[in-house]
C-alpha positions in Angstrom: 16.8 43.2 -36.3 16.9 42.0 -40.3 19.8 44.6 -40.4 21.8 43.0 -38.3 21.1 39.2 -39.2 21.7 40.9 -42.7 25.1 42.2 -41.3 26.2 39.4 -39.1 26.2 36.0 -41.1 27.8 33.7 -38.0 24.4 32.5 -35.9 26.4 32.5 -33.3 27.6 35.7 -33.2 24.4 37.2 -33.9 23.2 34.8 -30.8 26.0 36.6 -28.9 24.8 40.1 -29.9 20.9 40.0 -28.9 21.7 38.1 -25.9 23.8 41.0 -24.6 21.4 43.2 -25.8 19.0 41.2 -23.6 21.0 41.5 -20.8 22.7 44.4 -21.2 20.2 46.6 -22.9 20.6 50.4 -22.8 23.7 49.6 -20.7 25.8 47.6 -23.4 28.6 48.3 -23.6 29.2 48.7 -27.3 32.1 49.4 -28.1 33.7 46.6 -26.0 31.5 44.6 -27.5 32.5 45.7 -30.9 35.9 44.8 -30.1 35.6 41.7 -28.4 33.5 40.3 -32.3 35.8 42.7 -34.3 32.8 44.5 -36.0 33.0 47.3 -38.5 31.2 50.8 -37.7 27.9 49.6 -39.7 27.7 47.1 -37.0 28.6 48.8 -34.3 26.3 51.8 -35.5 23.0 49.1 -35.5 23.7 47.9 -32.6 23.8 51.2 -30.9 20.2 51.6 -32.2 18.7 48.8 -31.1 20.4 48.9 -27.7 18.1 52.0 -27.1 15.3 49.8 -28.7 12.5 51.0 -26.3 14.2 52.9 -24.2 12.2 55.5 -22.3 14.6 57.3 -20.2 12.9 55.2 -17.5 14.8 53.8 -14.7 14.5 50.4 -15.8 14.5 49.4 -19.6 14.0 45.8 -21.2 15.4 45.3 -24.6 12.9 45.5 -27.5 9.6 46.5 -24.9 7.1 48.6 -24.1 6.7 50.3 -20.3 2.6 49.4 -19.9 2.8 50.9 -16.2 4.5 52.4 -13.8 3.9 51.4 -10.5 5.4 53.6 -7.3 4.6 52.8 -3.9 6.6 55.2 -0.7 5.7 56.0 2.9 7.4 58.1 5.2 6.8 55.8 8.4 7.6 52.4 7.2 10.8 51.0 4.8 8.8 50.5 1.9 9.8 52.7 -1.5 9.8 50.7 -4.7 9.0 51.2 -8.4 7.8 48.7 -10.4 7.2 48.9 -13.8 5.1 46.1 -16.4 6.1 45.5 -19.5 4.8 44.1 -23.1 7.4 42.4 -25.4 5.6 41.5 -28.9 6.4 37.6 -29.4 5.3 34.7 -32.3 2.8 33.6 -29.7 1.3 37.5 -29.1 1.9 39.4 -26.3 4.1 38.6 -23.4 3.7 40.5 -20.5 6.5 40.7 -17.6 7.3 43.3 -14.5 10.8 44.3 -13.2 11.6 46.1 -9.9 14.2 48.8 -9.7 15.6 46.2 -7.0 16.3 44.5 -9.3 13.2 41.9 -9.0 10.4 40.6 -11.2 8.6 38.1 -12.8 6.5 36.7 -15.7 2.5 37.7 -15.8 1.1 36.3 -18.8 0.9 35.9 -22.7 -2.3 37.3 -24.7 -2.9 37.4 -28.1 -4.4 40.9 -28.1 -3.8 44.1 -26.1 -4.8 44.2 -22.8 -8.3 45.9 -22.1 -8.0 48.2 -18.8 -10.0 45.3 -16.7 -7.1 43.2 -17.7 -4.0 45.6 -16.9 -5.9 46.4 -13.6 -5.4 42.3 -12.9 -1.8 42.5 -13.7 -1.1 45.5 -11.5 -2.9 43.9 -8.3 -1.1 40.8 -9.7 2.4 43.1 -8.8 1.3 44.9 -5.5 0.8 41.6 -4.1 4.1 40.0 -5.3 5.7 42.6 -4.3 4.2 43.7 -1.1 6.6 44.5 2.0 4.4 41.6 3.9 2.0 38.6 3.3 -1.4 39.8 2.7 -3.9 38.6 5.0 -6.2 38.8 1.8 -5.7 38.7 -1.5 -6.5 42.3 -1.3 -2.7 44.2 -1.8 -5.0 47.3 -0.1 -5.1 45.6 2.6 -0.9 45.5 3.5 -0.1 48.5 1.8 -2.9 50.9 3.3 -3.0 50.3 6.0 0.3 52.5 6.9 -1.8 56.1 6.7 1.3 57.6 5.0 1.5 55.2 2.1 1.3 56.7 -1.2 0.7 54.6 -4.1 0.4 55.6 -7.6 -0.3 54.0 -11.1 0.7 55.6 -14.4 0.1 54.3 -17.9 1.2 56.1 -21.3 -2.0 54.0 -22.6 -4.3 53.8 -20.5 -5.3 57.0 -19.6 -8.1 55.5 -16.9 -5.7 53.4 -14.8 -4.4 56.3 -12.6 -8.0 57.4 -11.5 -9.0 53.9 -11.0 -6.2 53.4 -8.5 -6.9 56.5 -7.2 -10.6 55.8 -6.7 -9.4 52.5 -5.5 -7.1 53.8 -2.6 -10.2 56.2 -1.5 -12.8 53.7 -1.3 -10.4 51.4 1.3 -9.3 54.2 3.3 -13.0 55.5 3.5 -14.4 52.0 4.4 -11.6 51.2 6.6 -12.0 55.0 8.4 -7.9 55.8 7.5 -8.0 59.5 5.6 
């Protein structure tokens, strides 16, 4: 980022540059951009880098963040197949933490000013299921809308939290065994 305040000297430019980075993100069209500012191939080259700034190959990226976890819930009998992913962005403030759907859906979760333990991420992800459940929950309990279609499959992945994907997976056991759905 210092390259490119270093390169652009109009604020309002640069303004113009991360917003569409914001927006635009791995999808930017640079070039166009390039053309529409008029600048040079240094500029054009750093804002090619940091328009892949956190860029996973994942099928949703957010400028300048992290992918904390992956959520993916599918079943064969009912209509319900989304991914969601949560997010960190690093901010003045500490972390802010955020969620997207490849529906193009979302929302804000919350701002810490330290990593998240696992106890906390867990939170966040129940947080999502139940945003973004296919129904209202008659609990606060998102097991209780999603599981109870037998063929649901729901799984949790995090590239830092090794734990979270057994947890889920204990999780999902432990309602289907209590509510006699296996």
């Amino acid at each position: 980022m210092q390259q490119l305040r270093d390169a652009i000297a109009e604020a309002e430019v640069f303004a113009e540059v991360l917003a569409a980075l914001h927006l635009e993100g791995r999808q930017l069209d640079v070039d166009q951009l390039a053309s529409e500012l008029r600048f040079d191939a240094g500029v054009v080259e750093i804002v090619e880098k940091l328009a892949g700034l956190g860029d996973n190959g994942l099928l949703i990226h957010e400028f300048a963040s992290v992918c904390v976890a992956t959520i993916n819930a599918g079943s064969l009998a009912s209509m319900c197949d989304v991914s969601m992913f949560l997010f960190a962005r690093r901010r003045e403030r500490g972390f802010e933490y955020f969620y997207r759907t490849e529906n193009g859906g979302g929302g804000e979760l919350t701002v810490s000013t330290q990593l998240l333990s696992l106890i906390e991420l867990v939170v966040l992800v129940d947080g999502v299921l139940v945003a973004e459940a296919p129904s209202p929950s008659p609990s606060d309990d998102w097991r209780d809308v999603y599981l109870v279609d037998a063929t649901m499959h729901i799984t949790v992945r995090s590239p830092f939290y090794d734990e979270l994907q057994r947890w889920y997976a204990t999780s999902i056991t432990e309602w289907r065994t209590a509510h006699d759905t296996e």
